[in-house]
TIVO-2410 file (N, C-alpha, C; in nm, 3 decimals):
# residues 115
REC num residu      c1      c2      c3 atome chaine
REC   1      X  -1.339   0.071  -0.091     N      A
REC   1      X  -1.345  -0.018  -0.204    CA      A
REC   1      X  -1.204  -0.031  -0.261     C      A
REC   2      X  -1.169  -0.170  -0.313     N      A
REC   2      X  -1.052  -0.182  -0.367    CA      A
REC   2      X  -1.041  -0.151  -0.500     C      A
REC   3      X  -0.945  -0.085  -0.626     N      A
REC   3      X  -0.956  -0.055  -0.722    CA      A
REC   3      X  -0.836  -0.150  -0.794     C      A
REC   4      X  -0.863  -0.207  -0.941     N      A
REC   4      X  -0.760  -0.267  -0.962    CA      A
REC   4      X  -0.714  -0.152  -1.087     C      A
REC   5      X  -0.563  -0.171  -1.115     N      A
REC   5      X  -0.540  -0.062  -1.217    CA      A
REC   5      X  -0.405  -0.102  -1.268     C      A
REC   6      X  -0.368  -0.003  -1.386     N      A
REC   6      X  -0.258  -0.034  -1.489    CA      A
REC   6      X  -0.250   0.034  -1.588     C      A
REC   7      X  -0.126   0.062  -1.647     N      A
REC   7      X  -0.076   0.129  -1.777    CA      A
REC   7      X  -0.125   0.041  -1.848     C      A
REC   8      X  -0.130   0.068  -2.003     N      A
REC   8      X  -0.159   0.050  -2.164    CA      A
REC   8      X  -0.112  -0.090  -2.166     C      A
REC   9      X   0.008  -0.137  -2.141     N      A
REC   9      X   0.088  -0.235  -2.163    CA      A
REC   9      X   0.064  -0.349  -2.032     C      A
REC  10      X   0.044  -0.336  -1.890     N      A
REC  10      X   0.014  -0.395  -1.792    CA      A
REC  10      X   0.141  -0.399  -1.725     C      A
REC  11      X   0.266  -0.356  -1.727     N      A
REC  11      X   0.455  -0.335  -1.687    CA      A
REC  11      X   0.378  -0.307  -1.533     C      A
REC  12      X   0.316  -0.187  -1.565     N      A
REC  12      X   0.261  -0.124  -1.386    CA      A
REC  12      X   0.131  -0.169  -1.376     C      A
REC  13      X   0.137  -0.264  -1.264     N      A
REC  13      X   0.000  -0.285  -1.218    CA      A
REC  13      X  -0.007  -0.264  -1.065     C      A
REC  14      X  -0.169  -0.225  -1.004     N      A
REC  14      X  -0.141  -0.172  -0.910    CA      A
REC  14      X  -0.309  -0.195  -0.817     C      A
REC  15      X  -0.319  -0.173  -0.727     N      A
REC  15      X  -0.411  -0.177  -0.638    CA      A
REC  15      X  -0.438  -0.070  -0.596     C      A
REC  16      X  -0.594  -0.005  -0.590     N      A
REC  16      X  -0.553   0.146  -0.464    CA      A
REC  16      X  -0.676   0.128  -0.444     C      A
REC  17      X  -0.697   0.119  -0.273     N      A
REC  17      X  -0.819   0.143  -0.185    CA      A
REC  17      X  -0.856   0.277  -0.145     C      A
REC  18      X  -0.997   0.307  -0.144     N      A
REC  18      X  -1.044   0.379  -0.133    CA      A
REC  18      X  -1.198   0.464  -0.177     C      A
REC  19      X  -1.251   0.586  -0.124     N      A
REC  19      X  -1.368   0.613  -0.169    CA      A
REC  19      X  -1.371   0.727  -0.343     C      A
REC  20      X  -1.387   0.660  -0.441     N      A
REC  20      X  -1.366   0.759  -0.512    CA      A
REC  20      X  -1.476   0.813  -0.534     C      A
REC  21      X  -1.504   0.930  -0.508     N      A
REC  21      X  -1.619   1.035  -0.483    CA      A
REC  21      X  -1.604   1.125  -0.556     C      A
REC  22      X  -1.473   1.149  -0.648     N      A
REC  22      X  -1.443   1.263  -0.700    CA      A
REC  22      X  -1.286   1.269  -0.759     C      A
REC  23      X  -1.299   1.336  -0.881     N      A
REC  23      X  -1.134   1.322  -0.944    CA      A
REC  23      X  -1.112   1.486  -0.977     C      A
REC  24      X  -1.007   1.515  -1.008     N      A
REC  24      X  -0.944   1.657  -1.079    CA      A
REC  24      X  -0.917   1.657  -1.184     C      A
REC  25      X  -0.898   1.759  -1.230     N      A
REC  25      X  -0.857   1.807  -1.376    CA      A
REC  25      X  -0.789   1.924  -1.356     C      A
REC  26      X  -0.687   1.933  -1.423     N      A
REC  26      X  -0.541   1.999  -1.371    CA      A
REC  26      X  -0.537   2.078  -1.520     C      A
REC  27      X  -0.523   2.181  -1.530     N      A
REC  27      X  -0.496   2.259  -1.635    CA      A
REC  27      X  -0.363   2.296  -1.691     C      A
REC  28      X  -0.226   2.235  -1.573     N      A
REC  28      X  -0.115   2.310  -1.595    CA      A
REC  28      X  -0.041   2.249  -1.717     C      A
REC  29      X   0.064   2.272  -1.750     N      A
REC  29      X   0.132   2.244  -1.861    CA      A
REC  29      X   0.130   2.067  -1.916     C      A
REC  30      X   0.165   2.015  -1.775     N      A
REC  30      X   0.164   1.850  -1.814    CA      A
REC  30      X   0.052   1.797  -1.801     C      A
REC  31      X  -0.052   1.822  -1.706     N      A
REC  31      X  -0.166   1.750  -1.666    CA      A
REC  31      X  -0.257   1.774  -1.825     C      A
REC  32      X  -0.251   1.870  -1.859     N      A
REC  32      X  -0.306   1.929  -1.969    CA      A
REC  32      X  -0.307   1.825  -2.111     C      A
REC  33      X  -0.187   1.817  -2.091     N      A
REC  33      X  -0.122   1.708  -2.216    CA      A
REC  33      X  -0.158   1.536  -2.186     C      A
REC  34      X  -0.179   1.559  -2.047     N      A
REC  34      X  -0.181   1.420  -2.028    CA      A
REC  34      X  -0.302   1.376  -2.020     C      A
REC  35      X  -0.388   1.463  -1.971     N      A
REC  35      X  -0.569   1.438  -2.007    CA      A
REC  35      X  -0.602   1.344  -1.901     C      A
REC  36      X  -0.509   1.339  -1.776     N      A
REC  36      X  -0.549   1.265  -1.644    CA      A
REC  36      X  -0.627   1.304  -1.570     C      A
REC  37      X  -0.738   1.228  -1.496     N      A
REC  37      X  -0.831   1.295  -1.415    CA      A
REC  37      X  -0.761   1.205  -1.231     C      A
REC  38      X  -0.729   1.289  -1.174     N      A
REC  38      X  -0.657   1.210  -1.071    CA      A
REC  38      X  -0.746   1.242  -0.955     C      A
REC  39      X  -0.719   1.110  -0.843     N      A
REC  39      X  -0.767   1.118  -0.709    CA      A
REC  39      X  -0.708   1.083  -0.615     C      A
REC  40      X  -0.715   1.165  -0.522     N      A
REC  40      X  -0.584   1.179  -0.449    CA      A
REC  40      X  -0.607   1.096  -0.329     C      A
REC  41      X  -0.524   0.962  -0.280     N      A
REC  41      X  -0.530   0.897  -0.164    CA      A
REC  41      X  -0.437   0.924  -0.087     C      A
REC  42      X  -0.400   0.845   0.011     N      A
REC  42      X  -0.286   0.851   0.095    CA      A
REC  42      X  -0.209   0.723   0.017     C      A
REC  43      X  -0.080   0.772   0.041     N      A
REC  43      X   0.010   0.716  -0.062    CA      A
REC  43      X   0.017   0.556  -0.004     C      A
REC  44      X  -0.011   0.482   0.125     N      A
REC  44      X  -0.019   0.380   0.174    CA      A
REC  44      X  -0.096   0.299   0.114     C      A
REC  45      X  -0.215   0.390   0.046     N      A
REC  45      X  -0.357   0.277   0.013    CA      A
REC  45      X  -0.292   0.234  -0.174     C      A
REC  46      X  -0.195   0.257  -0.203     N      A
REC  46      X  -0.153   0.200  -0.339    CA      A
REC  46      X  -0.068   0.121  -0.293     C      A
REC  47      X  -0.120   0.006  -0.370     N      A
REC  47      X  -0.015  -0.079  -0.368    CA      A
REC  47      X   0.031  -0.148  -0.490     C      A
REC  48      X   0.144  -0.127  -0.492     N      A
REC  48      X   0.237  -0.181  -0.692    CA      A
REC  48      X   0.215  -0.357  -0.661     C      A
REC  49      X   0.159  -0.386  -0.771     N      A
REC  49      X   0.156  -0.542  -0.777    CA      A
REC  49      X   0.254  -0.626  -0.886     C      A
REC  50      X   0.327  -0.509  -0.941     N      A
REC  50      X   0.461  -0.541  -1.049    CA      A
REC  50      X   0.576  -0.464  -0.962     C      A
REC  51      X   0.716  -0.495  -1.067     N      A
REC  51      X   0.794  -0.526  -1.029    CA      A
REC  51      X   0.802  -0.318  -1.061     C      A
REC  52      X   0.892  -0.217  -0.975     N      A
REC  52      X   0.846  -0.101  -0.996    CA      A
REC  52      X   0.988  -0.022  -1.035     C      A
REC  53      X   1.094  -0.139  -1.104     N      A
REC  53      X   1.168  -0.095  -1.232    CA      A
REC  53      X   1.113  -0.119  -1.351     C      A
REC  54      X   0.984  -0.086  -1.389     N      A
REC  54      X   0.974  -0.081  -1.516    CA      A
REC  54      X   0.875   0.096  -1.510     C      A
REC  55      X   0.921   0.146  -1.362     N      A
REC  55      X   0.820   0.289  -1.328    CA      A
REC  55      X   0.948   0.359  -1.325     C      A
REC  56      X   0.893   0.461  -1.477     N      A
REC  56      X   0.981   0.592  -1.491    CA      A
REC  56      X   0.936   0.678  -1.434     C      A
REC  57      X   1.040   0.815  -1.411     N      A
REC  57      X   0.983   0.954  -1.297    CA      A
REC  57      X   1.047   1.042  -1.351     C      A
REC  58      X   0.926   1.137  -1.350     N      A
REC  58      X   0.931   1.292  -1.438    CA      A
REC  58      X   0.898   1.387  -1.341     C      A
REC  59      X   0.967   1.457  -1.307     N      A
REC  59      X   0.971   1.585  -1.225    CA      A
REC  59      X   0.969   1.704  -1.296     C      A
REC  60      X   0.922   1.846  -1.255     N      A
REC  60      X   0.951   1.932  -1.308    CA      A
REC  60      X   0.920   2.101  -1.237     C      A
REC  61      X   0.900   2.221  -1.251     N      A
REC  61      X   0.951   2.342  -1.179    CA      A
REC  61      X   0.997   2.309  -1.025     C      A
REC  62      X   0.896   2.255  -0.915     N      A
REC  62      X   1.016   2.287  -0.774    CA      A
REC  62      X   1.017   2.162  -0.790     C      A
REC  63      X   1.015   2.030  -0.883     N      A
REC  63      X   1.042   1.920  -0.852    CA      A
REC  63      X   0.960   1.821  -0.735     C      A
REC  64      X   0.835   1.852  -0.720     N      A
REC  64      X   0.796   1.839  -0.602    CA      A
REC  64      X   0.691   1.677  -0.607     C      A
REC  65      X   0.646   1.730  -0.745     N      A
REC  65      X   0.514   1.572  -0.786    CA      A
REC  65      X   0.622   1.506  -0.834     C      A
REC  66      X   0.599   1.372  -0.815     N      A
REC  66      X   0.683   1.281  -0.901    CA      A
REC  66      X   0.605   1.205  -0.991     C      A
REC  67      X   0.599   1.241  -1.118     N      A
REC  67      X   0.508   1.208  -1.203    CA      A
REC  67      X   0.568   1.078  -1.263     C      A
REC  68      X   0.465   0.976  -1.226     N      A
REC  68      X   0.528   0.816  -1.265    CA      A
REC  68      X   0.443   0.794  -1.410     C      A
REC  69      X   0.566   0.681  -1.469     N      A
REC  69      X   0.518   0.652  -1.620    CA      A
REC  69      X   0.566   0.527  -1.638     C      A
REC  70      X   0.523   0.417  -1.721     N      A
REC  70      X   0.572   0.306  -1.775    CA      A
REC  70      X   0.645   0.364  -1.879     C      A
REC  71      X   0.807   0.305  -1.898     N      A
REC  71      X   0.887   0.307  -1.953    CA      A
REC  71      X   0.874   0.270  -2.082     C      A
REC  72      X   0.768   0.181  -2.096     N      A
REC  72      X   0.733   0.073  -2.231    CA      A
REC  72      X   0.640   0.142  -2.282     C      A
REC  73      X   0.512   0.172  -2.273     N      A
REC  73      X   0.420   0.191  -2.297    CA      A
REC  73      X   0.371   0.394  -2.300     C      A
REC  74      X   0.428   0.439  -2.197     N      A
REC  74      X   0.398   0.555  -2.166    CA      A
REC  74      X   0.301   0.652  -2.080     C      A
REC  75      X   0.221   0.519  -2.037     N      A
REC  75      X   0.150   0.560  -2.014    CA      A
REC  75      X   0.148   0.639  -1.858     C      A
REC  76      X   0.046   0.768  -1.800     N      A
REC  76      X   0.117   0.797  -1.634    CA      A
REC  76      X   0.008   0.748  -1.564     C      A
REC  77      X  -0.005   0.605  -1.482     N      A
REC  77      X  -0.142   0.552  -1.413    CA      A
REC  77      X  -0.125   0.648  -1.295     C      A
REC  78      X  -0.022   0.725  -1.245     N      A
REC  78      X  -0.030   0.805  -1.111    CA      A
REC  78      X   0.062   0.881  -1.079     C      A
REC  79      X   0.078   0.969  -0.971     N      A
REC  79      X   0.164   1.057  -0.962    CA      A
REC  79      X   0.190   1.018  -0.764     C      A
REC  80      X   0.323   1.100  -0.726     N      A
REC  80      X   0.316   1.072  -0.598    CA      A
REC  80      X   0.358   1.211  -0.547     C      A
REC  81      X   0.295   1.261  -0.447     N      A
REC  81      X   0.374   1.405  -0.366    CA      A
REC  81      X   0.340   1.408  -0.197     C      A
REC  82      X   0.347   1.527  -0.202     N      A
REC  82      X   0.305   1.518  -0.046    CA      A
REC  82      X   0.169   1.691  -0.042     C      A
REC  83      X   0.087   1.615   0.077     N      A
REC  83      X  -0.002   1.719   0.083    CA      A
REC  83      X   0.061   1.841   0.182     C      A
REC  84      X   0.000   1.964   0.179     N      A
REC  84      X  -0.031   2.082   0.268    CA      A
REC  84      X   0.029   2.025   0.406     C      A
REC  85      X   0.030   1.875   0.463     N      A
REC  85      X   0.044   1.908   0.574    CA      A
REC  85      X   0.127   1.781   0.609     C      A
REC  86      X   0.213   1.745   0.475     N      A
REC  86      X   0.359   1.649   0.512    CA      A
REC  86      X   0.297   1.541   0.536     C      A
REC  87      X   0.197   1.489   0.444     N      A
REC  87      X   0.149   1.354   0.430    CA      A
REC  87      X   0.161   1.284   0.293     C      A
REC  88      X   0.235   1.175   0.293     N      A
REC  88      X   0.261   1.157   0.150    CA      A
REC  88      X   0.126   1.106   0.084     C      A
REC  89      X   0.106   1.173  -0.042     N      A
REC  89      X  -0.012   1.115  -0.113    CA      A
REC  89      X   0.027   1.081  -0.223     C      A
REC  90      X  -0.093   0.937  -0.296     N      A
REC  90      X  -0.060   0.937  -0.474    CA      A
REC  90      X  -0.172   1.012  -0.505     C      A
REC  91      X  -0.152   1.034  -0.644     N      A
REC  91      X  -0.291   1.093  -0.737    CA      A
REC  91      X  -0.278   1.012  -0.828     C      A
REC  92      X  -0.407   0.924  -0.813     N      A
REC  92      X  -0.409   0.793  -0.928    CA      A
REC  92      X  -0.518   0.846  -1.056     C      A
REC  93      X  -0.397   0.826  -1.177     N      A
REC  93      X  -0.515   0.815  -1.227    CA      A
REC  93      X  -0.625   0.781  -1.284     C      A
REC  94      X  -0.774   0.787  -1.270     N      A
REC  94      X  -0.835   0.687  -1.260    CA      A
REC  94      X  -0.936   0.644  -1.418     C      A
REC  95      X  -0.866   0.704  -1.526     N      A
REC  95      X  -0.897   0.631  -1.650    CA      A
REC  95      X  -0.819   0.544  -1.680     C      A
REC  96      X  -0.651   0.468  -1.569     N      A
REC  96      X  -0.646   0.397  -1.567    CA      A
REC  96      X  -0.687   0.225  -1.477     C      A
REC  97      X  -0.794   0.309  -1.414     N      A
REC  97      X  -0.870   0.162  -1.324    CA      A
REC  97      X  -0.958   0.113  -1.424     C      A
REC  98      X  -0.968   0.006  -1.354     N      A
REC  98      X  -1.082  -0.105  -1.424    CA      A
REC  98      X  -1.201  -0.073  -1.364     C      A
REC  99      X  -1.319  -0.090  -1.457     N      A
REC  99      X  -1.411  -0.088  -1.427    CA      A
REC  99      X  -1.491   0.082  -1.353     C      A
REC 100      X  -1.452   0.131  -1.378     N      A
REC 100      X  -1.445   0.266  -1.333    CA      A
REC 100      X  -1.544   0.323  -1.468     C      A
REC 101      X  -1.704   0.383  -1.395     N      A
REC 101      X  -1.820   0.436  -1.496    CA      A
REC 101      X  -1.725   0.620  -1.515     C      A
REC 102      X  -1.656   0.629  -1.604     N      A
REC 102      X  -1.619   0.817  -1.580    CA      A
REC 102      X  -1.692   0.890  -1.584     C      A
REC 103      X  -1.804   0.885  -1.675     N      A
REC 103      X  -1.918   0.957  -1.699    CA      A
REC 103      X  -1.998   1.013  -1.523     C      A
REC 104      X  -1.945   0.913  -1.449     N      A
REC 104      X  -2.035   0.879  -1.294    CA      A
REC 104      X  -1.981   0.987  -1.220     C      A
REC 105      X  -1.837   0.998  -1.211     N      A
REC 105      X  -1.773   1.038  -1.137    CA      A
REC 105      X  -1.751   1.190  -1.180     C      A
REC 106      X  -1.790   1.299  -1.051     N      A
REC 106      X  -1.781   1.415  -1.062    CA      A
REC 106      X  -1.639   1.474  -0.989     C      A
REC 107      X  -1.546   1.563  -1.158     N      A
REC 107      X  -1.467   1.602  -1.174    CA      A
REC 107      X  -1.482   1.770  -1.129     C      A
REC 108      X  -1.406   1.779  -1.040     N      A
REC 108      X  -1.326   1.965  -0.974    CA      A
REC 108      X  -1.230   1.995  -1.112     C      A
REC 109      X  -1.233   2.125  -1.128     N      A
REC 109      X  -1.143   2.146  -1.248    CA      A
REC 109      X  -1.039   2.289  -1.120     C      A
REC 110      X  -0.910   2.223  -1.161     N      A
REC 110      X  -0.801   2.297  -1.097    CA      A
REC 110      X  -0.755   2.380  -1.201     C      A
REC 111      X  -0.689   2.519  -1.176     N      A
REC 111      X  -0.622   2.626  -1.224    CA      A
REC 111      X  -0.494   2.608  -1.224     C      A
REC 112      X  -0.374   2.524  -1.224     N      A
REC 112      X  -0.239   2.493  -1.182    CA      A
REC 112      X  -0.156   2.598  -1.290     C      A
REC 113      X  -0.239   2.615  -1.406     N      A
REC 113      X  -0.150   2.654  -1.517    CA      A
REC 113      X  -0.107   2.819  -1.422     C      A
REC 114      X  -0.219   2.886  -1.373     N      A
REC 114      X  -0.161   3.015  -1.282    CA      A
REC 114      X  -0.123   3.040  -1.168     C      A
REC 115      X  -0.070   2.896  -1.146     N      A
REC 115      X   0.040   2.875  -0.978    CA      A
REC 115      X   0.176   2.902  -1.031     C      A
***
């Protein structure tokens, strides 16, 4: 299924295919603050439908997620890294898609804060 999506302001808009069956919840310092429930595709199935200088990037301990944000607005529709086995993935997140029931969708709760 195709998903349509976007920050607060609409700067990042974006496309991402796929089955969403399931999102995370990240406990560590930023995910925490940010109250994102993310799902992780292969980084191919997003596709930016804006222009992707108006996408700021926040890194932080090994620098490894690249946590994207609209510059304007603030908001983080996704993150980009790579999995366990050198495959690049995004983690979108998906209270910023449209049309998306949250209540529906069953959330894994991750421990990151004790990695």
């Amino acid at each position: 299924m195709k998903y349509q999506g976007s920050c607060h302001c609409g700067k990042i808009a974006f496309e991402v295919e796929g089955e969403l069956n399931g999102a995370m919840a990240c406990n560590c310092s930023i995910c925490s603050r940010k109250g994102s429930l993310m799902w992780f595709v292969p980084r191919d199935n997003l596709h930016m439908l804006t222009d992707e200088g108006d996408i700021s990037e926040y890194t932080f301990n090994k620098h490894v997620i690249k946590h994207r944000f609209c510059r304007t607005c603030g908001i983080h529709p996704y993150g980009e890294g790579v999995d366990p086995k050198g495959n690049r993935v995004a983690a979108i997140n998906i209270r910023c898609l449209e049309g998306v029931d949250l209540a529906a969708i069953p959330v894994t709760h991750y421990d990151g804060r004790s990695l």
